[in-house]
N, C-alpha and C positions, 0 to 999 in steps of 0.2 A: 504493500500500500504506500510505504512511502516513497518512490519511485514515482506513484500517479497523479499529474498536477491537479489542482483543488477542485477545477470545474468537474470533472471524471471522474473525480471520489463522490462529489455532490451526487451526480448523477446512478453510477451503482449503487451509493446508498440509499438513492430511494427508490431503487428496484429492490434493493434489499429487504427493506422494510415492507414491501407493499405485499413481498412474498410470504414474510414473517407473518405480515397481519391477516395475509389471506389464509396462511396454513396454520395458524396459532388456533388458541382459546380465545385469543380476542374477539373471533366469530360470534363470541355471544352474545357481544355488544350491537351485533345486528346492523344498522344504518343508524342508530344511536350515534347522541351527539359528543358522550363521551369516549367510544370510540374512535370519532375521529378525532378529539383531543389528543388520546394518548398518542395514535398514529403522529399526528404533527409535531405534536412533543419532542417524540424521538427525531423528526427529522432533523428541526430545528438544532437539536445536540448537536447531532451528527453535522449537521450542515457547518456550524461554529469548529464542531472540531477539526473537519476536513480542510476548511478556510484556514484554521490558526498552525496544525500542524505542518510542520515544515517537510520538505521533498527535496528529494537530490536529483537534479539535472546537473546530466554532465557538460550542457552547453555554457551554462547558466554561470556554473562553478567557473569552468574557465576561462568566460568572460570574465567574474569578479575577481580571479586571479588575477588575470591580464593590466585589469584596472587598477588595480594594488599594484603589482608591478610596477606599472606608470605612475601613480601618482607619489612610489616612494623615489621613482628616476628622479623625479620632477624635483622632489624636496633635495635630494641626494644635490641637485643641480643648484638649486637655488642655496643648496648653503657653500655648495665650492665656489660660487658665486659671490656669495658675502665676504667666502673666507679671503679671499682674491682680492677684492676691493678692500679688506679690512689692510691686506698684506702691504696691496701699493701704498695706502695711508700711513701705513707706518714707514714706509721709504720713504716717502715724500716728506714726513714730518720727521725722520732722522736728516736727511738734504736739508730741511730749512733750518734745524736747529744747527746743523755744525757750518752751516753759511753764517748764521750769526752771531756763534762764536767763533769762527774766523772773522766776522766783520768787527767786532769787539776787539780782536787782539790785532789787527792789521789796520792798515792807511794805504791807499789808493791814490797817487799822483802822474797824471798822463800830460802832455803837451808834445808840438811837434818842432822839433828842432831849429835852432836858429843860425842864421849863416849860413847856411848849405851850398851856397852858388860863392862863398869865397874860397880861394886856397888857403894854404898855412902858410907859416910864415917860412916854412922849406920851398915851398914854390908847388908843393903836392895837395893834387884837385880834391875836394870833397866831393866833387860832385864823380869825379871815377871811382872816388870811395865806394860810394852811395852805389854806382853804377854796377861796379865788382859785386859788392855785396849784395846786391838785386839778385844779382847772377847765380849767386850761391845759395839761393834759398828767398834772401829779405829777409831773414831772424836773425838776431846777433844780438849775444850779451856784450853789456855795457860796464864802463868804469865813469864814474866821474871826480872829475879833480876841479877841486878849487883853486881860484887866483885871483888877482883882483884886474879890472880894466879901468884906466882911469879915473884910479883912484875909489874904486865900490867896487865889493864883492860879488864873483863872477864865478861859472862855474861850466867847465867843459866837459863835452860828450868825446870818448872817445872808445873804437875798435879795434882790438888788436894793437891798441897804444898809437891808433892814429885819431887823432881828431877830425870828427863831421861835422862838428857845430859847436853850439852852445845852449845852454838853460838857457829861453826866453827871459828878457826882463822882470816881470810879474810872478816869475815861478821860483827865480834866483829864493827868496829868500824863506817861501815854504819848503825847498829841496835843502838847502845848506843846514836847515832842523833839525833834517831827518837822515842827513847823509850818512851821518855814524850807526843809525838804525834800519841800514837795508836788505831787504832779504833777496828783492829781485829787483834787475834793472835791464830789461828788454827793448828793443825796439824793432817796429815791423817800416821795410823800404819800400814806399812803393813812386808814380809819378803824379804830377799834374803839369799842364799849359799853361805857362806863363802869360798874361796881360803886361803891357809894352811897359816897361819902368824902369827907372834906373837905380844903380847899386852905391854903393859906397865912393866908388872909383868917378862915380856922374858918367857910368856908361850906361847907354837903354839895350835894355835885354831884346828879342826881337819877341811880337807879341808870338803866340804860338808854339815857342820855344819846349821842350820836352826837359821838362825842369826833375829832379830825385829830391826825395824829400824821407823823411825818419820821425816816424811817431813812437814816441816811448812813452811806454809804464811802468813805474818806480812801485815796490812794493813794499812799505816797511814794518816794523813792530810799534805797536803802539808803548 
């Protein structure tokens, strides 16, 4: 019986019953109305209990495997899912905090080198400096030395112990602070085109010109 879905139970059992009542004793209840009572009686039981007892269908079953299945994928997914985002979180928030305990314990000073387009006073080009050094890459660590020009404190770039410039005016005297305290002193070569102006010498560059130029950034401890 438990095999037989509910509607099929219903059904036998009120052929069941209708045999019982037609073979029984209850015959003597004639077309009396207590007869049909009892008769309903029992169906009614029966009919509750066929509806409420449970049946094994093998389709049924495993579809609601199937279904369970899936919805423990589902959860299975949706927590590696969490776990995954919880993971990047916690990278991204170990990156921001040790960026700003580096920015705590460090100083940032960039500018782009000054005098580029003069020689030294050996008569050797900065600008072939600059050119060479393009050639190799454009990276190069730096030294800087102080000195004074006319009488104020001044302060040169130099590669390889050659000079390509100098600390702008304006940066002279936040870089001379911090000279003692540096950790990195880079600078990247790259070009631009001159506009027509003149130099030191009151000679006019021509406009157009393919000028090498040195952007450094000084890193030091606070």
């Amino acid at each position: 019986m438990s095999r037989i879905k509910p509607i099929w139970r219903i059904v036998l059992g009120f052929l069941f019953l209708m045999a019982v009542v037609y073979n029984s004793s209850m015959l003597a209840f004639g077309g009396s109305f207590a007869g049909f009572a009892v008769m309903a009686a029992l169906f009614v039981v029966y009919v509750v209990y066929a509806i409420k007892t449970p049946y094994d269908d093998p389709l049924r079953s495993m579809r609601d495997l199937m279904a369970q299945q899936q919805a423990q994928a589902e959860q299975e997914k949706a927590e590696a899912a969490r776990k995954a985002e919880a993971d990047r979180q916690a990278r991204l928030d170990a990156i921001r905090a040790e960026k700003e305990e580096w920015n705590r314990q460090h100083g940032v000073i960039r500018f782009a080198v000054a005098g580029v387009t003069f020689d030294n006073d050996d008569g050797t080009s900065r600008q072939k400096l600059l050119k060479d050094l393009k050639a190799r890459g454009g990276d190069a660590e730096l030294e800087l030395e102080e000195f004074e020009y006319r009488g104020k404190p001044a302060c040169r770039v130099l590669v390889d112990g050659e000079q390509i410039g100098n600390v702008p005016r304006n940066k002279v005297e936040e870089v001379l602070a911090v000279l003692d305290r540096l950790e990195e002193a880079s600078a990247e070569v790259g070009t631009f085109r001159a506009e027509e102006e003149e130099d030191e010498d009151g000679n006019v560059r021509r406009r157009g010109e393919l000028i090498y130029r040195a952007d450094v950034r000084l890193v030091y401890s606070r």
